[in-house]
SETOR-373004 format. One record per residue (C-alpha): y, x, z; residue number from 1; residue in one letter; chain. Coordinates in Angstrom, 3 decimals. Layout:
# residues N
Y | X | Z | NUM | a | A
...
***
This chain:
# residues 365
13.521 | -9.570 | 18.588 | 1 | x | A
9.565 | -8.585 | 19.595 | 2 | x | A
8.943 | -11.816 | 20.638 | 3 | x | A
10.345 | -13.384 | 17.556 | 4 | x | A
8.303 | -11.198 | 15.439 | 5 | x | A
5.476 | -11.503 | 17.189 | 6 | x | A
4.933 | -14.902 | 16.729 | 7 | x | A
5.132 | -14.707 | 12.869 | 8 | x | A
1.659 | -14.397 | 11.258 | 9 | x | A
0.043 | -10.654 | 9.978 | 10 | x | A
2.363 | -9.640 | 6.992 | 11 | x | A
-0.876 | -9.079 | 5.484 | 12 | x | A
-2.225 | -12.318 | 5.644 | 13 | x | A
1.156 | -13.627 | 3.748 | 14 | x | A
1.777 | -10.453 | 1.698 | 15 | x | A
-1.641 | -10.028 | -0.596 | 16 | x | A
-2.073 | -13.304 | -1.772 | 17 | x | A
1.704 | -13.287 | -2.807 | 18 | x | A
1.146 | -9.814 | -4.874 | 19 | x | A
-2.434 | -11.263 | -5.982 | 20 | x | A
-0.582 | -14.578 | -7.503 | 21 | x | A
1.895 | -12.198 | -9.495 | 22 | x | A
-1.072 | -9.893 | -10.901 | 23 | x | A
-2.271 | -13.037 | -12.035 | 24 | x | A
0.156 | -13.274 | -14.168 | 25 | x | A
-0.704 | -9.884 | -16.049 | 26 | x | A
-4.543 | -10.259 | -16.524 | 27 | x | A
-4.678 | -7.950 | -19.453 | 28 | x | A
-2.816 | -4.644 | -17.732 | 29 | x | A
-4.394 | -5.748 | -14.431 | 30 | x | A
-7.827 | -5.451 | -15.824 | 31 | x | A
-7.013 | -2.583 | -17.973 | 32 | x | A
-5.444 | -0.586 | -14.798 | 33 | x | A
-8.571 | -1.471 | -12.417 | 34 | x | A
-11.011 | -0.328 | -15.066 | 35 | x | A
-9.236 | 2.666 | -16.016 | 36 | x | A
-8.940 | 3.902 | -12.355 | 37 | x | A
-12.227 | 2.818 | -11.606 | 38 | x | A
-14.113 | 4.393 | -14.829 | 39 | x | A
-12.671 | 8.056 | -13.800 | 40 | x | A
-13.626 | 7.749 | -10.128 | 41 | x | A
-17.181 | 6.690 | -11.378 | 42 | x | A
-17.037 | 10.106 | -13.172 | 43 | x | A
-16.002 | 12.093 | -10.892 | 44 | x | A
-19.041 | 10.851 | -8.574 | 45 | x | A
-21.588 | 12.226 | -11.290 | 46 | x | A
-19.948 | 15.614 | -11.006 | 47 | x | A
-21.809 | 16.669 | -7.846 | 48 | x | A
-25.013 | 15.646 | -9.471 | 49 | x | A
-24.614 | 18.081 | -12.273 | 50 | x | A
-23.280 | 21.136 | -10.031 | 51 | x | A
-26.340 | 21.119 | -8.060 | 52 | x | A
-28.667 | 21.068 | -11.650 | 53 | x | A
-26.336 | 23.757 | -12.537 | 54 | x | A
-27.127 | 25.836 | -9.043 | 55 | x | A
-30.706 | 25.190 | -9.262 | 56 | x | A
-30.860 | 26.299 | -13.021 | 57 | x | A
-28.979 | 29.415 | -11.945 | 58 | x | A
-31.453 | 30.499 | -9.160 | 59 | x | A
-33.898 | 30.757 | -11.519 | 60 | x | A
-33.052 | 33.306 | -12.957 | 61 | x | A
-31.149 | 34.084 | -16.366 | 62 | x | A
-34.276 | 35.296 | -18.551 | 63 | x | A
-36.114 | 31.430 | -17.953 | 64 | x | A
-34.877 | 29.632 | -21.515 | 65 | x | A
-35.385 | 26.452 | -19.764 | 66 | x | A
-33.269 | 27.047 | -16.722 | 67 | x | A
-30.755 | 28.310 | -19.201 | 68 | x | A
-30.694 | 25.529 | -21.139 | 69 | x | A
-30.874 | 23.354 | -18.277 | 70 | x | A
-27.820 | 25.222 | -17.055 | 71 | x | A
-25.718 | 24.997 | -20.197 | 72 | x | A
-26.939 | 20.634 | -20.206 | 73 | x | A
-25.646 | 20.969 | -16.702 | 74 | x | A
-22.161 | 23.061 | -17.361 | 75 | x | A
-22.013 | 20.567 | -20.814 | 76 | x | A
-22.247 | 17.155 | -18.353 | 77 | x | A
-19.388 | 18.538 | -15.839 | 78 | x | A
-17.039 | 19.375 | -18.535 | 79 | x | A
-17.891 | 16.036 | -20.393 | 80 | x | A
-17.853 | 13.880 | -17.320 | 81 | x | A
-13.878 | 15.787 | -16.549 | 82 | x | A
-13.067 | 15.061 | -19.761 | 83 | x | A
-14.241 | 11.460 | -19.570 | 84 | x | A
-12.279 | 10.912 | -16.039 | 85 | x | A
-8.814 | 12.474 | -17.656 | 86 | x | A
-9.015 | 9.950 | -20.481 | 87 | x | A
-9.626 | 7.110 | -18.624 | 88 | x | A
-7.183 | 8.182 | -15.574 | 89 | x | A
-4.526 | 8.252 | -18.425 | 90 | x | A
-5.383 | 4.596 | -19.533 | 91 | x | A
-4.781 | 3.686 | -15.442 | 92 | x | A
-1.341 | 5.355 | -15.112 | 93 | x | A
-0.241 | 4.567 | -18.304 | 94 | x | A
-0.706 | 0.598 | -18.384 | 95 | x | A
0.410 | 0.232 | -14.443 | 96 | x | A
3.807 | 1.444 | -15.774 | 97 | x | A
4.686 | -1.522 | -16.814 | 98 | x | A
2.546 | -3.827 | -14.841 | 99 | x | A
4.440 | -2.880 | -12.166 | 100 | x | A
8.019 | -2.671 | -13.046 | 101 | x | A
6.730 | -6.569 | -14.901 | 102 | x | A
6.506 | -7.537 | -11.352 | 103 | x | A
9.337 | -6.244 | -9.846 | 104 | x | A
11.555 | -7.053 | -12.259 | 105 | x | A
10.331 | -11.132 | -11.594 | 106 | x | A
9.701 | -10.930 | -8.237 | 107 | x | A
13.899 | -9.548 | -7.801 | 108 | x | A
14.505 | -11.988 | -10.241 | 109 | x | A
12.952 | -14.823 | -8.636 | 110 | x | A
14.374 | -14.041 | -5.132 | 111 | x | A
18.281 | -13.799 | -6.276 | 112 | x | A
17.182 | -17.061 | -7.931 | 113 | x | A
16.178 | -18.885 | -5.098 | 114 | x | A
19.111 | -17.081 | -2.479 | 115 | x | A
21.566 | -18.736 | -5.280 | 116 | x | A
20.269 | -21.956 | -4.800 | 117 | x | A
19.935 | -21.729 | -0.998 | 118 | x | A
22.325 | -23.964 | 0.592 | 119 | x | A
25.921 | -23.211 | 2.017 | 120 | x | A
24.839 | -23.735 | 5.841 | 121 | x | A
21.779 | -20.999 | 5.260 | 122 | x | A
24.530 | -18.345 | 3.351 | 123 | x | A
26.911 | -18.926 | 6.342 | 124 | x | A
24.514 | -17.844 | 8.673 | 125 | x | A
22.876 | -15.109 | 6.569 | 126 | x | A
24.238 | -11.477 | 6.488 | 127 | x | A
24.635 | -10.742 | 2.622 | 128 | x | A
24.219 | -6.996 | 3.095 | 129 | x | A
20.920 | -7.965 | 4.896 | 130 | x | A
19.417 | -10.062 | 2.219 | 131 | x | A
20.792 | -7.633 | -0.230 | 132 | x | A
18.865 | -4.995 | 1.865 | 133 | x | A
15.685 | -7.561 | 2.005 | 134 | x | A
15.375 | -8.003 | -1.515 | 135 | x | A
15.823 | -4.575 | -2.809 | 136 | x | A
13.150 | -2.964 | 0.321 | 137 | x | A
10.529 | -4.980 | -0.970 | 138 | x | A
11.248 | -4.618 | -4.629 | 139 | x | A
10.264 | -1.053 | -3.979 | 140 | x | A
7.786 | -1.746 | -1.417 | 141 | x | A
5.679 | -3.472 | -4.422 | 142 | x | A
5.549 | -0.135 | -6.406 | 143 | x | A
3.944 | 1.924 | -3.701 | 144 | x | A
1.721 | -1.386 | -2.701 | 145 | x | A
0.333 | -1.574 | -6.592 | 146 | x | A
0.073 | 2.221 | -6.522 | 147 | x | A
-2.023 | 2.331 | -3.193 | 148 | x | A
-4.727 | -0.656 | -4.153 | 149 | x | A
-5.153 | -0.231 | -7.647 | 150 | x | A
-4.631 | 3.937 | -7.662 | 151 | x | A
-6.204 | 4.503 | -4.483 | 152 | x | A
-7.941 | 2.667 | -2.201 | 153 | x | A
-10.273 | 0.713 | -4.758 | 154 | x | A
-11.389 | 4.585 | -6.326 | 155 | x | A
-12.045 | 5.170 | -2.908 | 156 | x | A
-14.155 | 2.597 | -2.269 | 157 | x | A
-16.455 | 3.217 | -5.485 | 158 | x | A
-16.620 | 6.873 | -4.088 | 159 | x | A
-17.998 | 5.864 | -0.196 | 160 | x | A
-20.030 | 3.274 | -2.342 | 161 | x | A
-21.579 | 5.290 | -4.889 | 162 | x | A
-21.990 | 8.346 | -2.880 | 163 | x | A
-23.853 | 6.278 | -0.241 | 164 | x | A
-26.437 | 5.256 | -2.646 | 165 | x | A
-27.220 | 8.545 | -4.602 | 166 | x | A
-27.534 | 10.706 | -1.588 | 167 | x | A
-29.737 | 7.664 | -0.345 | 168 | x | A
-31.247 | 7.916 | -3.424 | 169 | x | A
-32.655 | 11.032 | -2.313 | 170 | x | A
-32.480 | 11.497 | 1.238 | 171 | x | A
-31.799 | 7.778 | 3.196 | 172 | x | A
-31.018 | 9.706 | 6.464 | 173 | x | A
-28.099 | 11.293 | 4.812 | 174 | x | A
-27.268 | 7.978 | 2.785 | 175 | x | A
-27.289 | 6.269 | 6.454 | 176 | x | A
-25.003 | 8.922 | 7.579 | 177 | x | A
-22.228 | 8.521 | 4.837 | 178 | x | A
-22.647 | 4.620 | 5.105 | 179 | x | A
-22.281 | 4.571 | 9.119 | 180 | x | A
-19.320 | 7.609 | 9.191 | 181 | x | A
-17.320 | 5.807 | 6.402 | 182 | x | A
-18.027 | 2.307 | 7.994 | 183 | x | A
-16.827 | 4.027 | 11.919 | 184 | x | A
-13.977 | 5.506 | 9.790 | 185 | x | A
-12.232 | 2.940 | 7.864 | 186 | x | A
-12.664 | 0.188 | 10.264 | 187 | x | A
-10.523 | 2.278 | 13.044 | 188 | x | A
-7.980 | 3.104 | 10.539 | 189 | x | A
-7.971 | -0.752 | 9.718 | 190 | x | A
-7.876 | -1.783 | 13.455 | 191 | x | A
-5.192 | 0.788 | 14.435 | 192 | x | A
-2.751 | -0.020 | 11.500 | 193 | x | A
-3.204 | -4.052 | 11.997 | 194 | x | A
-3.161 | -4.080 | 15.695 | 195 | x | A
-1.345 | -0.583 | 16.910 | 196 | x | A
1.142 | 0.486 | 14.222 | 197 | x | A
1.775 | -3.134 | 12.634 | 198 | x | A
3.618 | -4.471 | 15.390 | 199 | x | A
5.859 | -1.566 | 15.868 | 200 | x | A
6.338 | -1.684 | 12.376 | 201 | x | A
7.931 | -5.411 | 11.895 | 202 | x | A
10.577 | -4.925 | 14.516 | 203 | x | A
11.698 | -1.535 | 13.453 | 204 | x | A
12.333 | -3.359 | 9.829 | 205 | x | A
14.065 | -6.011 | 11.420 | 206 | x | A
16.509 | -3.387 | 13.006 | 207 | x | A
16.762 | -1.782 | 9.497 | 208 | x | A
17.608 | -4.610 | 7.880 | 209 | x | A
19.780 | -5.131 | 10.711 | 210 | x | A
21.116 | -1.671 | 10.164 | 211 | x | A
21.924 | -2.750 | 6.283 | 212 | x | A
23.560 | -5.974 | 7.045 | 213 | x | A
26.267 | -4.192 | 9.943 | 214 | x | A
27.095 | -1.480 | 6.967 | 215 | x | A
27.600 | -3.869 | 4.052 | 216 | x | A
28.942 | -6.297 | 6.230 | 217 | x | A
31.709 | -3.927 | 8.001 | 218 | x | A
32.732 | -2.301 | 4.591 | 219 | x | A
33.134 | -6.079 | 2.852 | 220 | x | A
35.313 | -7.653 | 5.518 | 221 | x | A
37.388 | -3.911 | 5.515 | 222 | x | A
40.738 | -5.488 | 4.511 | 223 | x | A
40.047 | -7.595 | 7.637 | 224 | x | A
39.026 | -4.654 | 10.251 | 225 | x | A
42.293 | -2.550 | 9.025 | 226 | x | A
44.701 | -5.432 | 9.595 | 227 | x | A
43.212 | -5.516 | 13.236 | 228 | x | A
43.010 | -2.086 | 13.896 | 229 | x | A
39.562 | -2.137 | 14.701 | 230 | x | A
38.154 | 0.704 | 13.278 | 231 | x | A
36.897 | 1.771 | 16.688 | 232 | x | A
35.578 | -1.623 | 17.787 | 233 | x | A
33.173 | -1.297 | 14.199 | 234 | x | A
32.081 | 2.214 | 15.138 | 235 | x | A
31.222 | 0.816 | 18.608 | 236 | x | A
29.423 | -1.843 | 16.967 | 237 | x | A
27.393 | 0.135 | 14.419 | 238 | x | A
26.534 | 2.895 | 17.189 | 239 | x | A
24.956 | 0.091 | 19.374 | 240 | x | A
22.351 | -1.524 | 16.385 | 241 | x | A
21.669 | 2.277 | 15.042 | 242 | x | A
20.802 | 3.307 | 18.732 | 243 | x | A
18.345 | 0.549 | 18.378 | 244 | x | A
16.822 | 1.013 | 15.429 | 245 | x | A
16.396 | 4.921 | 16.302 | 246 | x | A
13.986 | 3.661 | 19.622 | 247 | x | A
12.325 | 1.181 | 17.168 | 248 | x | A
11.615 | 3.652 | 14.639 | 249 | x | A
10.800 | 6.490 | 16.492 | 250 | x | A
8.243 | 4.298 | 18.373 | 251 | x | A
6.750 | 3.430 | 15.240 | 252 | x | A
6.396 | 6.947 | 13.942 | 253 | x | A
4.943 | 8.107 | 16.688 | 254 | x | A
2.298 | 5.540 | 16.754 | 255 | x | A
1.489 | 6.897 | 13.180 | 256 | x | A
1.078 | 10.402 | 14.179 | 257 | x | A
-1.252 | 9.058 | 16.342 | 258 | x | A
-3.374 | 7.265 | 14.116 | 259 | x | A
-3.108 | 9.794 | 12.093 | 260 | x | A
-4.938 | 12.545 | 14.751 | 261 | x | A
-7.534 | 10.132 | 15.863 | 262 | x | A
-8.783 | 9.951 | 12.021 | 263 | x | A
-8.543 | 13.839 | 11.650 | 264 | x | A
-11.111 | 13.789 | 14.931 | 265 | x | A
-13.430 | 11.662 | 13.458 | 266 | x | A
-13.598 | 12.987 | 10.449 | 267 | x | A
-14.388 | 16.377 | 12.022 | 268 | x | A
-17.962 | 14.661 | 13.551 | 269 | x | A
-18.532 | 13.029 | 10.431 | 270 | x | A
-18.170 | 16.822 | 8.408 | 271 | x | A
-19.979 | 17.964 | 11.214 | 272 | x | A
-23.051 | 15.569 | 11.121 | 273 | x | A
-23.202 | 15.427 | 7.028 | 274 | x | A
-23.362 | 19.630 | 7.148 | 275 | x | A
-25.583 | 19.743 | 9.815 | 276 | x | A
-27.984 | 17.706 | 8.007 | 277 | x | A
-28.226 | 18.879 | 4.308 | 278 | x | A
-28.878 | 22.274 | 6.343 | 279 | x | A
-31.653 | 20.834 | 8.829 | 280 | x | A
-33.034 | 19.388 | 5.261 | 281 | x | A
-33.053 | 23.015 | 3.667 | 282 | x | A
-34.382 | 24.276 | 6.965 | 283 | x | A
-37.318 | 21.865 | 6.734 | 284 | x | A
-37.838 | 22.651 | 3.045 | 285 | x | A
-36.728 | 19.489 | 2.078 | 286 | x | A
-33.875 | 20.268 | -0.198 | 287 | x | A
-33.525 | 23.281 | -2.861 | 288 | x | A
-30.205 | 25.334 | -2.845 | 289 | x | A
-28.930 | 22.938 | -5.536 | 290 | x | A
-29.445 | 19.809 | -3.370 | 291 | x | A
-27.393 | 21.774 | -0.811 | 292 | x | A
-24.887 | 22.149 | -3.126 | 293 | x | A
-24.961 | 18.722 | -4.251 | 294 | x | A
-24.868 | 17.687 | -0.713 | 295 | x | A
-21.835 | 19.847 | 0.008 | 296 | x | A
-20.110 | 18.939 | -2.901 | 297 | x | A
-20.264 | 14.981 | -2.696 | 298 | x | A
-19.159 | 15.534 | 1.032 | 299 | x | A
-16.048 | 17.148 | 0.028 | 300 | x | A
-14.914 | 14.840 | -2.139 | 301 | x | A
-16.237 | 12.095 | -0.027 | 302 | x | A
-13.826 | 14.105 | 2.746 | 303 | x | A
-11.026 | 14.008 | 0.326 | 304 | x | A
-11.235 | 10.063 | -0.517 | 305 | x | A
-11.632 | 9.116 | 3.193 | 306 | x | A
-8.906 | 11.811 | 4.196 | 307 | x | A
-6.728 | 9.985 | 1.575 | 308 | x | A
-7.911 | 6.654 | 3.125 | 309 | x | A
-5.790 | 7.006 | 6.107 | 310 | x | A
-2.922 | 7.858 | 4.239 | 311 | x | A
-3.226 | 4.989 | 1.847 | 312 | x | A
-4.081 | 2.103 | 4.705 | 313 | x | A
-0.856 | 3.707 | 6.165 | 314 | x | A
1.009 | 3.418 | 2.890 | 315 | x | A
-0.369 | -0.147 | 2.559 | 316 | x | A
0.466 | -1.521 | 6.034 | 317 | x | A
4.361 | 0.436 | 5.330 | 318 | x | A
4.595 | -1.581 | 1.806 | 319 | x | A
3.140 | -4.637 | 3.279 | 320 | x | A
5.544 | -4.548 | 6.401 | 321 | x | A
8.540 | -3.919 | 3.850 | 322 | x | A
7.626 | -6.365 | 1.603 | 323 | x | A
7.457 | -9.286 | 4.664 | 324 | x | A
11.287 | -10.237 | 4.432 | 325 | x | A
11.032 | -10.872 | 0.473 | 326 | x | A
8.100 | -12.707 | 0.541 | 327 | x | A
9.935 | -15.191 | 3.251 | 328 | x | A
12.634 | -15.792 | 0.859 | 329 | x | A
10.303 | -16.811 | -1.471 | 330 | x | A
8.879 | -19.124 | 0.623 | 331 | x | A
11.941 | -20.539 | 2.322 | 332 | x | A
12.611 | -23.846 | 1.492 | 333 | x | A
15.786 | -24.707 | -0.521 | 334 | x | A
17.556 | -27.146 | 1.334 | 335 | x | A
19.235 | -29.266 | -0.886 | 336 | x | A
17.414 | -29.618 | -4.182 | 337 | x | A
18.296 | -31.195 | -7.361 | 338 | x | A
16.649 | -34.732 | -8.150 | 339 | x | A
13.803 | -34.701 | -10.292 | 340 | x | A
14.955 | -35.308 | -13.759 | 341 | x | A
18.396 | -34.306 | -13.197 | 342 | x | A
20.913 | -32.985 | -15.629 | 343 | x | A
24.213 | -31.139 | -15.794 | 344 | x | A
26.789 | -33.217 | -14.973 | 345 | x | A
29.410 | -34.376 | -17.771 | 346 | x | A
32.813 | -35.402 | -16.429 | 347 | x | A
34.527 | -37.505 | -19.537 | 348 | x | A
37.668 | -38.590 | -17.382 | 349 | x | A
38.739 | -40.337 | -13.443 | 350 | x | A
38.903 | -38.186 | -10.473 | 351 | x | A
36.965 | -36.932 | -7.709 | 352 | x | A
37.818 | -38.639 | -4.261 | 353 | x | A
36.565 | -37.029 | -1.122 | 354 | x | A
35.992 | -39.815 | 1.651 | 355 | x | A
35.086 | -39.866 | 5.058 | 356 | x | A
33.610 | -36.296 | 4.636 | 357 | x | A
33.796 | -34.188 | 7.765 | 358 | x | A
32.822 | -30.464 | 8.069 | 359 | x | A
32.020 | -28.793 | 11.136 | 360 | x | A
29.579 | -25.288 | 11.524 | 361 | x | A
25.893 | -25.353 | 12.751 | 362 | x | A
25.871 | -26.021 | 16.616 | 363 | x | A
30.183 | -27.025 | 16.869 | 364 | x | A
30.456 | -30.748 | 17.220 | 365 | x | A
***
């Protein structure tokens, strides 16, 4: 089973461009879903700015009318910018209601179509309950995959973006910071998921479907079983694929949790060395308690996006993996296909006449 898997290419590699091609299909929601996500993450960036106005206006003391007024310009911008973000965050979740269930619904649609049309040789040696289980996995798989990219992971790349350049803006030894932490930080996750948790990943699916096909499988041919007795022999049978898939799955898991605590460490130096140098900047008299504040404020959310950046390169690789088996169907060949320009067939009268047809099963002479 590994070395079967193995060999296939990176479920990513096959995966995107087959999601991409659908989205294409959908340019208004897609565009309306990407600028709606992205317009509220572009406001929430600003927010920092205006909290450390709002500090600096506030250490100066409440009888100044201009830091008061600079304070209330400051409070106005944060409430505006919130508001702003909600709006446009509604727009997002909204319209990728029913982008998404648009593509599921033809993606399903398309796959029962083309398992239909497969031919009788490829059913005989396909489990139904495992293509049943194939299908429906990556059906699924596509709603957290849409959620991840277009909810997620593209917000979070404005946010290490834009964050980079303003605190550049200002000071370019903290811009460099944020720039080389997020850089150290996403390409790990990246390299662990593709190369560490990946792997694991694809064969514990196979087992699951594996898993799915037994179950559906055993309960179908039931009549059969009883009139056999073999109740026992099933069990038997079940116990020894679910034994498997427990190793295969528990091996994957772990290799998340693993992942997982090598991010949380590296995030801890990057908090560490972003901290460490807003307060050597104060120290030097290079940045006012507001630009502290700023500082301290863009770093948590920048914490929060990467953070979340694990979680949804995790999510992404899970969807991806899932979504492997349907994409195959998709691109399995049909066999036997109808002629080009052929029509139903209309039978006025005669008589069908089967001769010198044999039949015999894949590998029995």
């Amino acid at each position: 089973m590994t070395s079967l898997t193995s060999k296939r290419p990176a479920a990513i590699r096959i995966v995107l461009p087959f999601v991409f091609r659908h989205w294409l299909e959908q340019p208004f929601r897609a565009s309306a879903v990407t600028a709606g996500f992205l317009g509220a993450t572009a406001a929430d960036l600003f927010m920092p700015v205006f909290s450390g106005h709002l500090v600096d206006a506030l250490t100066a003391g409440a009888t100044d009318a201009a830091a008061r007024h600079a304070a209330m310009l400051a409070f106005g911008a944060i409430v505006g910018l919130g508001a702003l973000s909600l709006l446009l965050r509604l727009v997002g979740i909204q319209t990728i209601v029913p982008f998404t269930l648009k593509t599921m619904s033809d993606v399903g649609q398309q796959a029962f179509m083309r398992v239909q049309r497969f031919s009788t040789d490829w059913h005989a040696n396909s489990f139904a309950g495992s293509t049943v289980r194939k299908v429906t996995r990556g059906m699924w798989a596509l709603d957290l995959l849409n959620d991840t990219i277009l909810m997620a992971l593209l917000p979070s790349f404005i946010v290490l973006v834009g964050s980079m350049i303003l605190l550049g803006m200002h000071w370019p030894q903290l811009g460099a910071v944020i720039a080389i932490g997020s850089v150290i930080y996403v390409a790990m996750t990246m390299l662990f998921q593709v190369h560490y948790v990946a792997p694991a990943a694809r064969v514990s699916n196979a087992w699951d479907t594996k898993v799915g096909g037994t179950l559906a499988d055993a309960l179908t041919c039931n009549a059969v079983v009883k009139s056999f007795g073999a109740e026992r022999r099933e069990d038997i049978r079940l116990d020894g694929v679910i034994s498997r898939w427990r190793r295969r799955v528990r091996r994957t898991w772990f290799r998340y949790n693993h992942t997982s605590t090598a991010q949380l460490l590296v995030l801890l130096c990057f908090r560490a060395s972003v901290i460490g140098g807003a307060i050597l900047l104060w120290a030097q008299g290079h940045a006012t308690p507001g630009d502290v504040t700023y500082v301290l404020t863009s770093y948590y959310i920048i914490h929060a996006y990467l953070r979340d950046v694990g979680m949804h390169i995790n999510n992404l690789q899970r969807s991806v993996n899932d979504m492997e088996e349907l994409v195959q169907i998709h691109d399995e060949p049909l066999g036997i296909v109808d002629a080009e320009g052929a029509v139903p067939i209309d039978i006025q009268g005669g008589r069908i006449v089967f001769d010198d047809v044999t039949f015999h099963y894949g590998g029995h002479r």
